[in-house]
C-alpha positions as CSV (number, residue, x, y, z in Angstrom):
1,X,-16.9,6.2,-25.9
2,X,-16.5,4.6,-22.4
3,X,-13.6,5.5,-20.4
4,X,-10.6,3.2,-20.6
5,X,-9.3,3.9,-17.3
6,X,-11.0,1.7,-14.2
7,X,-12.4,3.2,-11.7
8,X,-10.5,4.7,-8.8
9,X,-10.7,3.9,-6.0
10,X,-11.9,0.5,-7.6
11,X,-15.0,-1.9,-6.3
12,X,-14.2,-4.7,-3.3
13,X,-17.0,-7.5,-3.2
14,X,-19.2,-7.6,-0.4
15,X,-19.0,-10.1,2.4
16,X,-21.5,-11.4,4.1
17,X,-21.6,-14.1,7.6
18,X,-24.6,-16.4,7.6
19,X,-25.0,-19.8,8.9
20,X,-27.3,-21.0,6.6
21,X,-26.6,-21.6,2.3
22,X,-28.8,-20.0,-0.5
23,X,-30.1,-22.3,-3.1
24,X,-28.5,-21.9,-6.1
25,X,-25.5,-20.1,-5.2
26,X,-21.7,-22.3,-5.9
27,X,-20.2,-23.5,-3.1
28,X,-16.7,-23.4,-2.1
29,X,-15.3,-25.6,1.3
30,X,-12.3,-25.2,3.0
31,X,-10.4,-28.3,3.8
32,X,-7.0,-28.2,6.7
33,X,-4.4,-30.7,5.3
34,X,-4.5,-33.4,7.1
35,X,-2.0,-34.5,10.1
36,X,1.2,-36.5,9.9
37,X,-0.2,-39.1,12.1
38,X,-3.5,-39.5,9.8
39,X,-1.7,-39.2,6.4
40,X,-4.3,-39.3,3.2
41,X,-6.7,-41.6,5.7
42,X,-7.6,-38.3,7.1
43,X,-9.0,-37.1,4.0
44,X,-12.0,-38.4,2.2
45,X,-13.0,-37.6,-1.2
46,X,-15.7,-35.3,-2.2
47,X,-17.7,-35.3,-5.4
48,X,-14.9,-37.8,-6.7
49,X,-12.0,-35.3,-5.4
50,X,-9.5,-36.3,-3.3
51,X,-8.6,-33.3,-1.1
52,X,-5.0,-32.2,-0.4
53,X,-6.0,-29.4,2.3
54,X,-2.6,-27.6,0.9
55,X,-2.5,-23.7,1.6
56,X,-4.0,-21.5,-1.1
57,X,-4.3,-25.1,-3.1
58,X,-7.8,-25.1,-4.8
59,X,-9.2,-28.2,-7.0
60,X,-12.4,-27.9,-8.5
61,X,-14.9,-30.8,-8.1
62,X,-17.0,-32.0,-11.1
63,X,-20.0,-33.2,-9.1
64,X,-22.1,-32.5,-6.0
65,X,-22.9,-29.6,-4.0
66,X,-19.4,-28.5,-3.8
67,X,-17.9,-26.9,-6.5
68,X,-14.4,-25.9,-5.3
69,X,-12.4,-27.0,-2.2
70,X,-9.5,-24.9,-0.9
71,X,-7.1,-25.8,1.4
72,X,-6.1,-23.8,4.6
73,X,-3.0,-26.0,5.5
74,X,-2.3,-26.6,9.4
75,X,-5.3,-24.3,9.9
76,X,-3.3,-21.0,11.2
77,X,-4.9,-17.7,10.3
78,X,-2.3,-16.8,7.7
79,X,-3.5,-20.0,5.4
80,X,-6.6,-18.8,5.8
81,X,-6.0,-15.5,3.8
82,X,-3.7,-17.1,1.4
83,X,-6.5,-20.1,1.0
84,X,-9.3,-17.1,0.3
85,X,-6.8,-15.7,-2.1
86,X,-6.0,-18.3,-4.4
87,X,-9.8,-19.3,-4.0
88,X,-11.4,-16.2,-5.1
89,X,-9.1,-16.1,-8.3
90,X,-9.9,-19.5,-8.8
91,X,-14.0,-18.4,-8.7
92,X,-13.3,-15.7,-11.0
93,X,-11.7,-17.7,-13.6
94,X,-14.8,-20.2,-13.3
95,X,-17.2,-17.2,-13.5
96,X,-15.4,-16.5,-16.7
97,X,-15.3,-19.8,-18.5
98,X,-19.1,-19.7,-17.8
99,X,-19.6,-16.9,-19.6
100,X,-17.6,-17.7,-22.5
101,X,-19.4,-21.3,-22.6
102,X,-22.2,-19.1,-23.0
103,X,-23.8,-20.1,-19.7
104,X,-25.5,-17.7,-17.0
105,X,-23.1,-15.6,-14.8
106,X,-23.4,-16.3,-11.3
107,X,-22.4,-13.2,-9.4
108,X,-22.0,-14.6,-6.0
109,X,-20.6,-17.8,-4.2
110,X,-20.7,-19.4,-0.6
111,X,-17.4,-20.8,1.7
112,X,-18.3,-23.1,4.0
113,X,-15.9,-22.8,6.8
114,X,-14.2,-25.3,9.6
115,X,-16.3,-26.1,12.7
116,X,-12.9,-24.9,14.2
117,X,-12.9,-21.5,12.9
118,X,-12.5,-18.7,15.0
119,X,-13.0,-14.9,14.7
120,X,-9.1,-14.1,13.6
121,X,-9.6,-17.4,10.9
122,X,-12.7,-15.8,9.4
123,X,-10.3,-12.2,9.3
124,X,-7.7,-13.2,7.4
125,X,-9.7,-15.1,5.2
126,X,-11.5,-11.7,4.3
127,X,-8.7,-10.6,3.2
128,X,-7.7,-13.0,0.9
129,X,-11.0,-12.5,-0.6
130,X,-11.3,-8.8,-0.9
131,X,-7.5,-8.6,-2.5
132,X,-6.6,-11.8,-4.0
133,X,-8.9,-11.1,-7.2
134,X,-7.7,-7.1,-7.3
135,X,-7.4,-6.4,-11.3
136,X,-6.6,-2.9,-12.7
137,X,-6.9,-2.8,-16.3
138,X,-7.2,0.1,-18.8
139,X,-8.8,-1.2,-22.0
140,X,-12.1,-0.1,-24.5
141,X,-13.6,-3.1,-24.0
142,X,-16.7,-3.8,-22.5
143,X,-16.9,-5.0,-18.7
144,X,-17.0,-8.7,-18.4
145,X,-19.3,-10.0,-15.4
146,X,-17.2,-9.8,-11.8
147,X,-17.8,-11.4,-8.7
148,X,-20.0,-9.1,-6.1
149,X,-20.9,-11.4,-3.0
150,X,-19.0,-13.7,-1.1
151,X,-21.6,-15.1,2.0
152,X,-19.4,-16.7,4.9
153,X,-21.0,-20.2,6.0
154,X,-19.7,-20.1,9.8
155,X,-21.6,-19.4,13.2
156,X,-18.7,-17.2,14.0
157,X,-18.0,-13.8,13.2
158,X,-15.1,-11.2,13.1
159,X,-14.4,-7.6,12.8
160,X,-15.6,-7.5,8.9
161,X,-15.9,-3.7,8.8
162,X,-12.3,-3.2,9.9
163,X,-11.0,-5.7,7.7
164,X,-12.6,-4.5,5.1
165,X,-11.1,-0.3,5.1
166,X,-8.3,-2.1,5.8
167,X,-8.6,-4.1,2.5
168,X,-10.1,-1.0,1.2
169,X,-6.8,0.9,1.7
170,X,-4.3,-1.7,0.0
171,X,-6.5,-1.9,-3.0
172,X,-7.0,1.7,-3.0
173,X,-3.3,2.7,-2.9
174,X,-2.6,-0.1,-5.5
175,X,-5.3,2.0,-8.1
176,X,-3.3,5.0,-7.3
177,X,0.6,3.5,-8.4
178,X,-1.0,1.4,-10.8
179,X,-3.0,4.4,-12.9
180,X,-0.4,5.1,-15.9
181,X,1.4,8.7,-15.5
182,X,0.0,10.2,-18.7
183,X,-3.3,10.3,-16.3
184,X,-1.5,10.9,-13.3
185,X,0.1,13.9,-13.1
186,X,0.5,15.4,-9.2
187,X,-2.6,17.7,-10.2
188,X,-4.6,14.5,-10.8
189,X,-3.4,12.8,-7.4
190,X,-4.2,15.9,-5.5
191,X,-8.0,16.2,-7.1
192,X,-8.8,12.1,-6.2
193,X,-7.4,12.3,-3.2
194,X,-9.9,15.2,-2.7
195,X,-12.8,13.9,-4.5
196,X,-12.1,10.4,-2.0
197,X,-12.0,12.6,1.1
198,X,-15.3,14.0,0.3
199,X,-18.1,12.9,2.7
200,X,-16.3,11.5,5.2
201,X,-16.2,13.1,8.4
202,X,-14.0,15.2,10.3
203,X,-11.8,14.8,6.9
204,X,-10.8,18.1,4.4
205,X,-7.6,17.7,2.0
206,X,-6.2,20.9,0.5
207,X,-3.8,21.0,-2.7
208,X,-1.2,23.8,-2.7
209,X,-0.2,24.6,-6.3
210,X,3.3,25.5,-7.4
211,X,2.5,29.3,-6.7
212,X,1.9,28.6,-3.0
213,X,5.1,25.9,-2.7
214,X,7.5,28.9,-4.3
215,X,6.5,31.7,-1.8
216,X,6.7,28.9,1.1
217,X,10.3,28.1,0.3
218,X,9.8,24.4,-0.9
219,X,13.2,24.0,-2.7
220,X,13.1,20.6,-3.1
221,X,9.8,19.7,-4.4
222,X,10.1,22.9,-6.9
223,X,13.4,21.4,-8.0
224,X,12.2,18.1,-8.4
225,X,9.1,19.2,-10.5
226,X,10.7,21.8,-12.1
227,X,11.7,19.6,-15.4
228,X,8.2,18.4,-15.9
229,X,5.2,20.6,-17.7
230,X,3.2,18.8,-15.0
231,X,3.7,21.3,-12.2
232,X,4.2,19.7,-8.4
233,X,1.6,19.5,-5.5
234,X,1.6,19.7,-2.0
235,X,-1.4,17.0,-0.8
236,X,-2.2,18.2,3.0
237,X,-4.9,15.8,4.3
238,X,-6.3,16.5,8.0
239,X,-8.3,14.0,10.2
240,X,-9.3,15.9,13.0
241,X,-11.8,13.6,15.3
242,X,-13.2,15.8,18.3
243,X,-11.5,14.8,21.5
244,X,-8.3,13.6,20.1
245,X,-5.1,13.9,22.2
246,X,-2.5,12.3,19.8
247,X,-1.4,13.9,16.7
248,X,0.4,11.6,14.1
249,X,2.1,13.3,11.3
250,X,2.4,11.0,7.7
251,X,4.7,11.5,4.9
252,X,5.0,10.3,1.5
253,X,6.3,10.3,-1.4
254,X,4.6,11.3,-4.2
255,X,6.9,11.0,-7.7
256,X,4.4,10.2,-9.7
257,X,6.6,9.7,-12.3
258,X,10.5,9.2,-12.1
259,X,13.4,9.5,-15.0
260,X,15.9,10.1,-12.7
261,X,15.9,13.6,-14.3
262,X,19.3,14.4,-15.8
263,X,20.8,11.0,-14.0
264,X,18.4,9.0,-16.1
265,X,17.6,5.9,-15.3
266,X,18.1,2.8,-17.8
267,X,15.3,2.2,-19.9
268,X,14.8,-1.3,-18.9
269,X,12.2,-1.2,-16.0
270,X,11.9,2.5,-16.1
271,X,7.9,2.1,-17.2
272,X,7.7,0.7,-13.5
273,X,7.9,4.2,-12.2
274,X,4.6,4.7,-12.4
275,X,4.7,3.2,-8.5
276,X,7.0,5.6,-7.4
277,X,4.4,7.3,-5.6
278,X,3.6,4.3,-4.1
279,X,4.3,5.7,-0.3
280,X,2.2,8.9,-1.1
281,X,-0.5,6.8,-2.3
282,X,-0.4,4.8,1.1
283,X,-0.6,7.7,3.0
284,X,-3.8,8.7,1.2
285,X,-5.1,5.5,1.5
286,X,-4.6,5.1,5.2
287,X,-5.8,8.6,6.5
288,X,-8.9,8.2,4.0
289,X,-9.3,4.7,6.1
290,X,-8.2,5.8,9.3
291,X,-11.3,8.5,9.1
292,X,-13.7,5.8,7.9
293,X,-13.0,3.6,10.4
294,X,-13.1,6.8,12.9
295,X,-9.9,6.4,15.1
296,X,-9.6,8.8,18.0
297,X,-6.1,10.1,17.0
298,X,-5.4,13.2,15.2
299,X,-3.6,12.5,11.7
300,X,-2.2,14.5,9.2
301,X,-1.1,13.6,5.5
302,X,1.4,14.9,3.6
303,X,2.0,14.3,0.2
304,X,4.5,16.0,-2.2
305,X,4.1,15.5,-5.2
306,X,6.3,16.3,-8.7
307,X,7.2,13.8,-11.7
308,X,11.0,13.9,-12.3
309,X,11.4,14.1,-15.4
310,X,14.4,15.8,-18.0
311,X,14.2,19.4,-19.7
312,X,16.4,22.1,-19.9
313,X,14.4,23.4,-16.7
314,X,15.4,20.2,-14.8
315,X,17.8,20.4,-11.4
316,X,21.1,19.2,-12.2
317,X,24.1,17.1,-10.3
318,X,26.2,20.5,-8.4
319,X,23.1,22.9,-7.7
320,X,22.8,23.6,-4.0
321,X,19.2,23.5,-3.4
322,X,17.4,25.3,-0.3
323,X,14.3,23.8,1.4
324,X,11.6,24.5,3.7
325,X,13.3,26.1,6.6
326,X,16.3,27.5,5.2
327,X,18.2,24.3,5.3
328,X,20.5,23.7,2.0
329,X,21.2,20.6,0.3
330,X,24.1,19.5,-2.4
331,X,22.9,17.9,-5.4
332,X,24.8,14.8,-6.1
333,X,22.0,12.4,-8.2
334,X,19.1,13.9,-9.6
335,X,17.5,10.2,-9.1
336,X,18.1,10.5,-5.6
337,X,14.9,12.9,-5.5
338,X,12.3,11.3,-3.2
339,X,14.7,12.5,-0.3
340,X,14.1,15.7,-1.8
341,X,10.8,16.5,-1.6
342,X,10.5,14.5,1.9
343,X,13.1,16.6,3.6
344,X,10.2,20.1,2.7
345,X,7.1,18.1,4.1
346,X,8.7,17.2,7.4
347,X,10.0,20.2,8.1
348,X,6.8,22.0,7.2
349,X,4.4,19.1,9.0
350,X,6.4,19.3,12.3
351,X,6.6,23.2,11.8
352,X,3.2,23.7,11.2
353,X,1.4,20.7,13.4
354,X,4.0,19.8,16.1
355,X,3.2,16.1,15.8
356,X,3.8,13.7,18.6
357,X,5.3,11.4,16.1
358,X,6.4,11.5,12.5
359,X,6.5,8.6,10.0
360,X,7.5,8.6,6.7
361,X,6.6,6.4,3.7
362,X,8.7,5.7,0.6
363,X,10.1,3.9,-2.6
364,X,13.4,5.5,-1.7
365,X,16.4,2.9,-2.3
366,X,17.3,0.3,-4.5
367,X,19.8,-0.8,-2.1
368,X,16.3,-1.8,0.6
369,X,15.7,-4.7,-2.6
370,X,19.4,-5.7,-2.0
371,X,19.2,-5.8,1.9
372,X,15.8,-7.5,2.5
373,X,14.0,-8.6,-0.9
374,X,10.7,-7.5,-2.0
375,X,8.5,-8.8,0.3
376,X,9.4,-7.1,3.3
377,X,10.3,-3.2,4.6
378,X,12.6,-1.7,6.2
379,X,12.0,0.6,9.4
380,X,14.6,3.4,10.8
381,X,13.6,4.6,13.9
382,X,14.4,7.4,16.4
383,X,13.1,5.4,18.7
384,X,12.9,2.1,20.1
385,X,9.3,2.0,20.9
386,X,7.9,3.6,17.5
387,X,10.0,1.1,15.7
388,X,8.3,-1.6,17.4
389,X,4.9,-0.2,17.1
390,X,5.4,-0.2,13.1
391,X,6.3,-3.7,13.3
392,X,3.8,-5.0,15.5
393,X,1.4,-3.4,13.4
394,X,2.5,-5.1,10.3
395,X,2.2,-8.6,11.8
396,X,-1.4,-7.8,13.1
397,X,-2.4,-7.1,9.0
398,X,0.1,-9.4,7.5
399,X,2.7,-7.0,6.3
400,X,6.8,-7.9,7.1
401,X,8.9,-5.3,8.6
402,X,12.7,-5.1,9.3
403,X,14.0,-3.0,11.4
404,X,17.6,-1.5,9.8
405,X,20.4,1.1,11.9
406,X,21.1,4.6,11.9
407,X,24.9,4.2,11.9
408,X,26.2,7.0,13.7
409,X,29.4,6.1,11.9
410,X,27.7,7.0,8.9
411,X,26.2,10.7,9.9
412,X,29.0,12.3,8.9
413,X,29.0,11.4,5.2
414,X,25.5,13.4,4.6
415,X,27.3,16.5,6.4
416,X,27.6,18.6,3.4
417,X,30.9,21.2,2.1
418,X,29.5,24.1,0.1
419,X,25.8,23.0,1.4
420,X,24.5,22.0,4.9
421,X,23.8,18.4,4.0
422,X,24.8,16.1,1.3
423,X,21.7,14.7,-0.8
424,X,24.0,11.3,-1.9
425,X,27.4,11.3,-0.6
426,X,27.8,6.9,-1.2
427,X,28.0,4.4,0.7
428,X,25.0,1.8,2.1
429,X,22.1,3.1,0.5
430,X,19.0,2.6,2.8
431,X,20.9,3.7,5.7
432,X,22.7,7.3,4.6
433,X,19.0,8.3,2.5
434,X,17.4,7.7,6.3
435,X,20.1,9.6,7.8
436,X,19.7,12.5,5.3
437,X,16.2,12.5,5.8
438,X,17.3,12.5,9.9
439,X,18.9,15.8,9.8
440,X,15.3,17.2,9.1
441,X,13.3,16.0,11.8
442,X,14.7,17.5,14.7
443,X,13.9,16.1,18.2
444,X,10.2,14.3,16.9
445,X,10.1,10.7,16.9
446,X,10.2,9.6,13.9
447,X,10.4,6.2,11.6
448,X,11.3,6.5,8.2
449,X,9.7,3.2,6.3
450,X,11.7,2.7,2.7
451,X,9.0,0.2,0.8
452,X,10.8,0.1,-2.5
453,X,11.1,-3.7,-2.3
454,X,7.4,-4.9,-1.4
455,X,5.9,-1.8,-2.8
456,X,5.8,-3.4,-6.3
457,X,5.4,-7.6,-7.5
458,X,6.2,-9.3,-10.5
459,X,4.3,-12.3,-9.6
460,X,1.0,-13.7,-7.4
461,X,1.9,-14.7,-3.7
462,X,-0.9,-14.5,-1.0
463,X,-3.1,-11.7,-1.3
464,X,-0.8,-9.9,-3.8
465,X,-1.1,-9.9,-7.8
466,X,1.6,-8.3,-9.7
467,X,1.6,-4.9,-10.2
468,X,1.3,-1.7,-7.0
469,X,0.9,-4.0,-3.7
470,X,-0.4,-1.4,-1.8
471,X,2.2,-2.0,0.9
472,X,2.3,0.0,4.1
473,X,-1.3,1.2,3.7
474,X,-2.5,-1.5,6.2
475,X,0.2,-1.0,8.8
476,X,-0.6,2.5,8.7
477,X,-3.8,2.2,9.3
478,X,-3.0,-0.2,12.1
479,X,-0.2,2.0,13.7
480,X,-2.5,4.9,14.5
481,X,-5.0,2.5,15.6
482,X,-2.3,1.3,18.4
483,X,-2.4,4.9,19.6
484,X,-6.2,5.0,20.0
């Protein structure tokens, strides 16, 4: 019996740039809306169509050579990736009424670009068509007939191989939060992050079992896992290119699935924890692309990884907990975990590696949704210049970043009584979890990203489909890329 669950990582299409069509294959062209000045007068029809040139607006054309045109808007990159988006979901739905109308798949199509288009245009349009069609289902059924080829009619060309580990890495870390938790245990994460790493150079990723994390001291990731029958992992990827001067250290967190433990969470939208390893999942993501792509900066990845789940073995509200290191933390919220296990890994990454900078990745706060939505991230820095890196980053791959404070003010609530620190003492959300996590990275610079707003989607908006996002995996990529 074939296995249900899709492959992981799952299949992009392949892109290729030509200036010349192949008989035979469908034909999409993109179309900029037309001025104020020129109105509708600048638009003429094609194959009875009437254009609108609207972003990521796609009409399908009953006759001529030209099956589909797709609108790019005022003709700025960022269209350009929403207009390949809605396109190649557009294609795909075509490809399947084909087959159901019993007609011969075609497996490939052609976009015929602007004169005007430039290498940045033909960029983000990759990337609308490498992500805008992602699909992760588990079902028995038989594998209906996908798109494989998308050829690129232009005389241009851009950076397709970084584009596409780029791509690579969102889609990857949306397999990994979108695989159910009955199959993903932190055993399961740790072996296909391994089995991914495999080949590439410069690249090794060790798993340390529970054994290993209970004579090390890790408190908090033993406490986490310890309700669960699936025991916790430490993930440890290295990326160690030969001349490298820089050393980036990456956290993330790895709950690969989250109850709340003994402060459960409310049944309605807890199947949607499944994600809550969505920052771990970048991390794998990005140093598995950050070694394809073979940056000359020294990166290491740390995952921890434990399901929080409810037992009579689970850590409870009251215990004082003692991490990596010696420091001790007071147990307020047992769904306050992801702190937790980030507090062992940075204090064991910059202990072990002495990093010239530290940034961690995670689906920490509810309160992140409140302050900025759930299309953009929130940044706490150390540092002025890191935080602006992170951001500058995201607006190179089209990820949003907000950078939030570290209210002095506020240090003094996570400033524990019978322990060191205070795991959740109240107050703003975001901004006491960050400064908790602070009191265990020392003098390092360090950004903490919290992703638990964009991390996840409900509905279809530019590249993104609902379900894992794969959010922070491209900045990531692109950060350590800045240091190069």
């Amino acid at each position: 019996m074939r296995n249900p669950l899709p492959p992981v990582p799952g299949k992009l299409l392949e892109l290729e740039v030509s200036d010349d069509l192949r008989r035979g294959t469908p034909l999409a062209k993109l179309i900029a809306a037309p001025s104020e000045e020129d109105g509708d007068a600048g638009l003429a029809e094609i194959g009875g169509v009437r254009p609108t040139g609207k972003a990521g607006d796609v009409q399908t054309v009953p006759t001529g050579a030209v099956r589909w045109l797709a609108g790019v808007g005022d003709g700025e990159p960022k269209q350009y990736r929403k207009a390949g988006a809605a396109l190649v979901r557009a294609v795909s739905s075509a490809l399947e009424e084909d087959v159901k109308a019993g007609q011969k798949a075609f497996r490939s199509f052609a976009v015929e670009l602007p004169e005007d288009a430039g290498a940045e245009h033909i960029e983000e349009l990759a990337f609308g068509l490498l992500l805008g069609g992602y699909r992760f289902t588990v079902t028995a059924e038989e594998p209906k007939p996908t798109l494989r080829t998308v050829r690129l009619i232009t005389r241009h060309e851009g950076d397709l191989e970084r584009v596409r580990e780029l791509a690579a890495a969102a889609a990857f870390a949306r397999d990994l939060a979108n695989t159910p938790s009955n199959v993903k245990t932190p055993a399961w994460l740790a072996d296909t992050a391994a089995r991914v790493a495999g080949g590439i150079p410069n690249l090794t990723v060790t798993a340390r079992d529970e054994k290993w994390l209970a004579e090390q001291g890790f408190g908090g990731v033993l406490a986490v896992g310890g309700g669960s029958a699936a025991p916790p992992r430490l993930i440890e990827l290295e990326y160690r290119p030969r001349g490298a001067t820089t050393h980036l250290l990456l956290v993330g967190k790895g709950i690969t699935f989250d109850t709340g433990g003994l402060s459960i969470k409310p049944a309605d939208g807890m199947h949607l924890m499944r994600t809550d390893m969505a920052g771990g999942a970048a991390i794998i993501a990005a140093v598995r692309a950050i070694a394809a792509l073979r940056l000359p900066v020294k990166v290491t990845g740390l995952v921890p990884a434990a399901e929080n789940h409810v037992s009579g073995s689970s850590y409870r509200p009251g215990d004082i907990v003692r991490h990596y290191g010696g420091k001790t933390t007071e147990v307020g919220n047992t769904d306050a975990e992801g702190r937790m296990v980030l507090a062992d890994a940075l204090v064991y990454g910059i202990k072990k590696h002495k990093p010239d900078a530290v940034i961690d990745a995670a689906t920490l706060t509810g309160a992140m949704k409140v302050s900025l939505g759930v299309r953009t991230g929130g940044v706490f820095a150390t540092e002025d210049a890191l935080a602006e890196r992170v951001t500058k980053a995201g607006e190179r791959v089209g990820e949003a970043w907000w950078r939030m404070p570290l209210l002095e003010d506020l240090a003094e609530t996570v400033r524990g009584s019978l322990g060191d620190v205070r795991q959740a003492p109240g107050g703003p959300g975001g901004i006491v979890a960050a400064l908790f996590l602070r009191e265990f990275v020392g003098d390092v610079p360090w950004a903490h990203l919290d992703i638990a707003g964009p991390a996840r989607a409900d509905k279809t908006y530019a590249d993104v489909v609902p379900g894992a996002t794969g959010f922070a995996a491209r900045t990531l990529v692109e950060l350590v890329a800045s240091y190069a």
